[in-house]
C-alpha positions in Angstrom: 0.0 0.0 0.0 2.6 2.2 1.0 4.2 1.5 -2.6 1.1 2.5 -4.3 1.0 6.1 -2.6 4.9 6.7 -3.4 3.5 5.8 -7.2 1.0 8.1 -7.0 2.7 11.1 -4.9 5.8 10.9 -7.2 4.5 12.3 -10.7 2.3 14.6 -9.1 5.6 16.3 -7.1 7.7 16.0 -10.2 4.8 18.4 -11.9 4.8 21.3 -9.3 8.7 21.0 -8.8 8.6 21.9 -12.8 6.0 24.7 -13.0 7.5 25.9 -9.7 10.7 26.6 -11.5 9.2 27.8 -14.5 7.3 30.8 -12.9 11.1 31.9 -11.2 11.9 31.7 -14.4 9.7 33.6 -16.0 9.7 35.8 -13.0 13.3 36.5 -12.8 13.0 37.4 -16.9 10.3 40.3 -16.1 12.2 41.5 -14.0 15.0 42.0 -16.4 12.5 43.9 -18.6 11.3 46.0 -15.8 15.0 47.2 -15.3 15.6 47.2 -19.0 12.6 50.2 -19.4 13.5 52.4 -16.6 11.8 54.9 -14.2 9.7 57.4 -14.8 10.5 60.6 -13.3 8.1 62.5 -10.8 7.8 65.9 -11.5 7.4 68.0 -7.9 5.5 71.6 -8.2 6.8 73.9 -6.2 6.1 74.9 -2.6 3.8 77.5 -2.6 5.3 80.6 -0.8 4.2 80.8 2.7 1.3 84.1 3.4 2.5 86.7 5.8 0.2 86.9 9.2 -2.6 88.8 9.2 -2.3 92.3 10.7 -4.6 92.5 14.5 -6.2 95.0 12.6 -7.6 93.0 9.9 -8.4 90.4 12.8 -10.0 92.9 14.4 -12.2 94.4 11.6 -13.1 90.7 10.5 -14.5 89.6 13.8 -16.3 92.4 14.0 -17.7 92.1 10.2 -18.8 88.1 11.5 -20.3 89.4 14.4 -22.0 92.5 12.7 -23.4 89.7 10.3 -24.6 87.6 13.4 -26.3 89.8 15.1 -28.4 91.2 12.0 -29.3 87.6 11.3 -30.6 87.5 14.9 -32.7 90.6 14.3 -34.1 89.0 11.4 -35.0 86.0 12.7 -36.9 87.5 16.0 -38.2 90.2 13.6 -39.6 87.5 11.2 -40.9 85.8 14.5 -42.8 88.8 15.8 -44.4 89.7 12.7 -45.7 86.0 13.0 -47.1 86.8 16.4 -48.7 90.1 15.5 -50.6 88.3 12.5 -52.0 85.4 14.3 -52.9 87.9 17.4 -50.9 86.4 20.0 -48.1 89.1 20.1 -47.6 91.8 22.3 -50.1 94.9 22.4 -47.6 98.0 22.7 -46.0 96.7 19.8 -48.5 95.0 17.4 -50.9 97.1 15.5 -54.2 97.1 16.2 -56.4 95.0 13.3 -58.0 98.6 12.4 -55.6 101.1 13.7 -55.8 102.8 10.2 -59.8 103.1 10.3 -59.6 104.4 14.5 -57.3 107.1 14.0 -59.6 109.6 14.2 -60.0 112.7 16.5 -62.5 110.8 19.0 -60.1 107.3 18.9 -58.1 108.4 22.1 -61.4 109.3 24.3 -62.9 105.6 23.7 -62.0 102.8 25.2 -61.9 99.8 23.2 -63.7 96.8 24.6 -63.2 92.9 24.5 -66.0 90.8 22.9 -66.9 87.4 23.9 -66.1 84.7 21.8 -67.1 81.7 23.4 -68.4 80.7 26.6 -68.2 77.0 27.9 -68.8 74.7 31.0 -70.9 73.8 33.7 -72.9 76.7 36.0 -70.7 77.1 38.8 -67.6 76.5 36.6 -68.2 78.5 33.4 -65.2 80.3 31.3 -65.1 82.7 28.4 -62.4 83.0 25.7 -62.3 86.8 25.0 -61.2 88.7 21.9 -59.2 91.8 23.0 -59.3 94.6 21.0 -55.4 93.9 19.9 -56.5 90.5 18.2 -55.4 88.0 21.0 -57.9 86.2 23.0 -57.4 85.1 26.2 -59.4 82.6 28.1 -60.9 83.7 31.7 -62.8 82.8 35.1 -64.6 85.0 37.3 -61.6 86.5 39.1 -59.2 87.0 36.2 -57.5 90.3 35.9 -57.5 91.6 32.4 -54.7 93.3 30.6 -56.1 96.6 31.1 -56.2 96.4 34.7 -60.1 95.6 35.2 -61.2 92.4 37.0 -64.0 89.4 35.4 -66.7 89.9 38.2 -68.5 86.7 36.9 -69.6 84.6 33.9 -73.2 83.2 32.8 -74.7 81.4 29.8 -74.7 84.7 28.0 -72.6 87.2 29.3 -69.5 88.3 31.4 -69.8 90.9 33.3 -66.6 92.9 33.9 -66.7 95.2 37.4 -65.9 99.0 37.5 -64.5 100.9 39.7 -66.9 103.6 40.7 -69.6 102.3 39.0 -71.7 99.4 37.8 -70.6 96.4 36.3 -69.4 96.4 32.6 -71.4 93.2 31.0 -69.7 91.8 27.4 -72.1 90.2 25.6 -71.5 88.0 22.1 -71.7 91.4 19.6 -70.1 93.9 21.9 -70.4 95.7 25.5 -73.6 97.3 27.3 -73.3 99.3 30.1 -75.6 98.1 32.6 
């Protein structure tokens, strides 16, 4: 048995001894070729002179450009953000125009005193509250007891009314199209 493997083993080893030699062969020839065309030269650009410092006065006046720059895209943005505000009503009285500011600027529009309206009233009897719509376009939602931004206090809420209290006087009532005085 041990002759029949030597038969076998032996003409498979004698076949990869002679391609083993013939790739050194061939490999040892391309590498004569290799040598035989040369190198090619790298070509190196130059170094690009080196760029003097900046003076601290051009520092200076660029930070400040970058920061000028900043802060006007600040003011943009919280100017873009008030105007959003003011147009859906929720912004700030002293600075958002009144919806018809144009059409009250008449000689009698500083002795009035613009009134809220009542926009909705919900809940039960003892726990009813009213979403108002100020004269400035926001609406606020109160209970008997809240202080309105002029300074006047909700004296109480029904099914059809609020009535806002005076001082002084009588109670102011709001009803759905507008104020009575009562």
């Amino acid at each position: 048995m041990q002759a029949i493997r030597k038969l076998v083993l032996l003409p498979f080893l004698a076949f990869a001894t002679a391609h083993a030699a013939a790739d050194q062969a061939a490999g040892s020839d391309a590498g004569a070729t290799k040598s035989a065309v040369g190198a090619v030269p790298v070509v190196v650009p130059p170094a690009p002179p080196q760029l003097a410092p900046l003076s601290p006065d051009f520092q200076a006046a660029m930070s400040n450009s970058q920061l000028a720059t900043y802060r006007y895209t600040q003011l943009t943005e919280q100017a873009v953000a008030l105007k959003k505000l003011c147009d859906t009503g929720f912004g700030p009285a002293d600075i958002c125009p009144k919806p018809g500011a144009a059409l009250a600027a008449g000689p009698t529009a500083g002795a009035s005193v613009e009134l809220p309206t009542v926009t909705e009233i919900t809940g039960a009897r003892t726990g009813l509250t009213a979403v108002l719509a100020l004269p400035d376009g926001r609406h606020i939602v109160v209970r008997p007891g809240t202080q309105l931004p002029d300074g006047r206090r909700v004296a109480g809420i029904s099914e059809d009314d609020v009535r806002i209290g005076r001082t002084g006087g009588d109670d102011l009532i709001l009803s759905f199209a507008g104020a009575e005085a009562k």
